[in-house]
C-alpha positions in Angstrom: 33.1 -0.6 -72.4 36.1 -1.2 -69.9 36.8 2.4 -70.1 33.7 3.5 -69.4 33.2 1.2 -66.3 37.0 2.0 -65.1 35.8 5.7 -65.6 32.7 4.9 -63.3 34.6 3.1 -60.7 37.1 6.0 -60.5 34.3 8.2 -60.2 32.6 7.0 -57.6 35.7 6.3 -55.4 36.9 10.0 -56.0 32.9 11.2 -54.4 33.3 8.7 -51.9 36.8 9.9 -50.8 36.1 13.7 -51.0 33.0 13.7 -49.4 34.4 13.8 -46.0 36.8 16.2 -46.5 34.0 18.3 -48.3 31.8 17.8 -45.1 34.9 19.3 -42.9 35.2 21.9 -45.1 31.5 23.2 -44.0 31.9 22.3 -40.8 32.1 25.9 -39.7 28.7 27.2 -41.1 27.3 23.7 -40.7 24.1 25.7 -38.2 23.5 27.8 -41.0 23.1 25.2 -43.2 21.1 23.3 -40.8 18.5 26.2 -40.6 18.5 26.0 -44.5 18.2 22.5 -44.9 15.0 22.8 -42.7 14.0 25.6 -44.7 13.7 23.5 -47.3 12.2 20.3 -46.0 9.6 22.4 -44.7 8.9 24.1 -48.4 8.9 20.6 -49.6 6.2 19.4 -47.7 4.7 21.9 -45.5 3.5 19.5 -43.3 6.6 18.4 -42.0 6.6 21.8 -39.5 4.5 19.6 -37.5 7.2 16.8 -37.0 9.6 19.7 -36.6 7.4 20.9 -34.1 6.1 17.7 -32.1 8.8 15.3 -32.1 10.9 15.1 -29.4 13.6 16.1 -30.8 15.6 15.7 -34.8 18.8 15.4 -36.2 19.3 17.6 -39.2 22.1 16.5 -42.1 22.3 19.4 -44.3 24.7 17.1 -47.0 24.6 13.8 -47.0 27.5 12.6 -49.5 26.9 9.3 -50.9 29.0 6.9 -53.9 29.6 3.7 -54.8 30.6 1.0 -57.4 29.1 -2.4 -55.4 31.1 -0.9 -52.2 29.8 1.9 -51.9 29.7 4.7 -48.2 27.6 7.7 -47.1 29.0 10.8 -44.8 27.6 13.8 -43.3 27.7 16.2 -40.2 24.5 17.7 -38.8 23.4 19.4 -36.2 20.9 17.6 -33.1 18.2 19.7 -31.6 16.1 19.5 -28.8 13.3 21.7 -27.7 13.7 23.6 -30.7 17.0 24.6 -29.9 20.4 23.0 -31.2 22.5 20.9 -28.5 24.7 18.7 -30.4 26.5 17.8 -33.5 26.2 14.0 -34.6 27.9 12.3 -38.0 26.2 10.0 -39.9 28.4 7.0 -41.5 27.6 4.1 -43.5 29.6 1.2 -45.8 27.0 -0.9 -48.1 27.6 -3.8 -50.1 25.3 -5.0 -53.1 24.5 -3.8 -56.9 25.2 0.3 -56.7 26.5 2.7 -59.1 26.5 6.7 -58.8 27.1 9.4 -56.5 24.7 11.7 -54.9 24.4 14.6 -52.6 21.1 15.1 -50.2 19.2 16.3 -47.4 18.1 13.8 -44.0 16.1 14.7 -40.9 15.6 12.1 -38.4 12.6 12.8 -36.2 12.5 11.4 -32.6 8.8 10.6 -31.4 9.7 10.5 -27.8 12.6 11.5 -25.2 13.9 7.7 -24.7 14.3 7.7 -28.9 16.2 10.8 -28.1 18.3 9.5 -25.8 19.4 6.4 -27.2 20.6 8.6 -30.2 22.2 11.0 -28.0 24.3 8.0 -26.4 25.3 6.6 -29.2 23.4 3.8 -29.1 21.1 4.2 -32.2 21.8 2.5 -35.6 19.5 2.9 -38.5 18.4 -0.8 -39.2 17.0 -1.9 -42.9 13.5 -1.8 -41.5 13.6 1.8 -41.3 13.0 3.5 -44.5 13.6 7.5 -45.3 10.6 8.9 -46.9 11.6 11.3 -50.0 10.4 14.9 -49.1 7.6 16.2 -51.0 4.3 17.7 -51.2 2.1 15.5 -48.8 4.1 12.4 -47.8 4.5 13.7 -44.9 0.6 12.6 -44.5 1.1 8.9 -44.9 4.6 9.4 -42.8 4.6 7.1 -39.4 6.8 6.6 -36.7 8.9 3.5 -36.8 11.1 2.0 -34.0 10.5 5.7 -32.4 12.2 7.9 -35.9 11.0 8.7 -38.8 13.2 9.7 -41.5 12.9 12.4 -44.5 15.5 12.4 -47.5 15.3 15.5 -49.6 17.9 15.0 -53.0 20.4 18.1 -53.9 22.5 16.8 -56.6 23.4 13.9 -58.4 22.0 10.3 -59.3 22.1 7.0 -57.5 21.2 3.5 -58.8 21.0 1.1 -55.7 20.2 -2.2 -54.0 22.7 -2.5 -51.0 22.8 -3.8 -47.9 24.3 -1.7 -45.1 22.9 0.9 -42.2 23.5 3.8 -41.3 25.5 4.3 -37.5 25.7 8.0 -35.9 28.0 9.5 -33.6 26.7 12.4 -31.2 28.7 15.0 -29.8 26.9 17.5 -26.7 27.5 21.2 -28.0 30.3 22.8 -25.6 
């Protein structure tokens, strides 16, 4: 039983630890895989093209890394658009205390309803709070999905499995494309 939980522990450190260097790693095609994580929020739930088309603005994290053993973190790069059109870069962090266990890769759009939602996030200002909750991506939830402090947030899973009950939020940087 110790072994198995040691093995756990090491686990979810080594995710946690790699994930940012991982997330560098595709840092180079990280537009491409922008385009393809949208790809495949939209065959999710075809009804997200209307968020992607009416909000002001989204941030799109093509890999979201996440791990943890009680302490447990998320990373990921993305790509901010505007108009349709990409104009920054932004990194999404978080630390979380609480009952956790597992490691999981996945997809997150954040939506903006209006400019001033926008802007906040472009200044750095925005930090996802507990009463925000991501939606899972699939067939019709997009529907039932409402705005909420101006965002609203879509996870999509890649890989992996997480078991969770954490407090923490999640803080973004934004960087203006050159």
């Amino acid at each position: 039983m110790k072994r198995t939980i040691r093995n756990i522990v090491v686990a979810a450190c080594l995710l946690t630890a790699v994930t940012p260097a991982l997330t560098a790693y595709a840092a180079d095609d990280l537009g491409a895989q922008a385009e393809q994580a949208i790809k495949a929020f939209k065959r999710a739930d075809l009804e997200l093209t209307n968020f992607f088309d009416s909000s002001a603005g989204f941030a799109v994290f093509p890999s979201v890394g996440k791990g943890g053993l009680v302490i447990g973190g998320e990373h990921g790069n993305g790509i901010v658009y505007e108009g349709g059109k990409p104009v920054g870069e932004a990194t999404l962090t978080e630390i979380n205390v609480g009952a956790q266990v597992g490691g999981e890769s996945f997809y997150e759009v954040i939506f903006f309803e209006t400019a001033e939602a926008l802007a906040d996030f472009k200044q750095s200002k925005f930090e996802m709070s507990a009463e925000v909750n991501a939606v899972a991506a699939a067939e019709g939830a997009a529907k039932k999905a409402k705005y909420q402090q101006g965002v609203t947030v879509f996870t999509l899973p890649r890989t992996g499995l997480m078991v969770q009950a954490t407090v923490g939020g999640q803080k973004f940087k934004y960087k203006p494309l050159n």
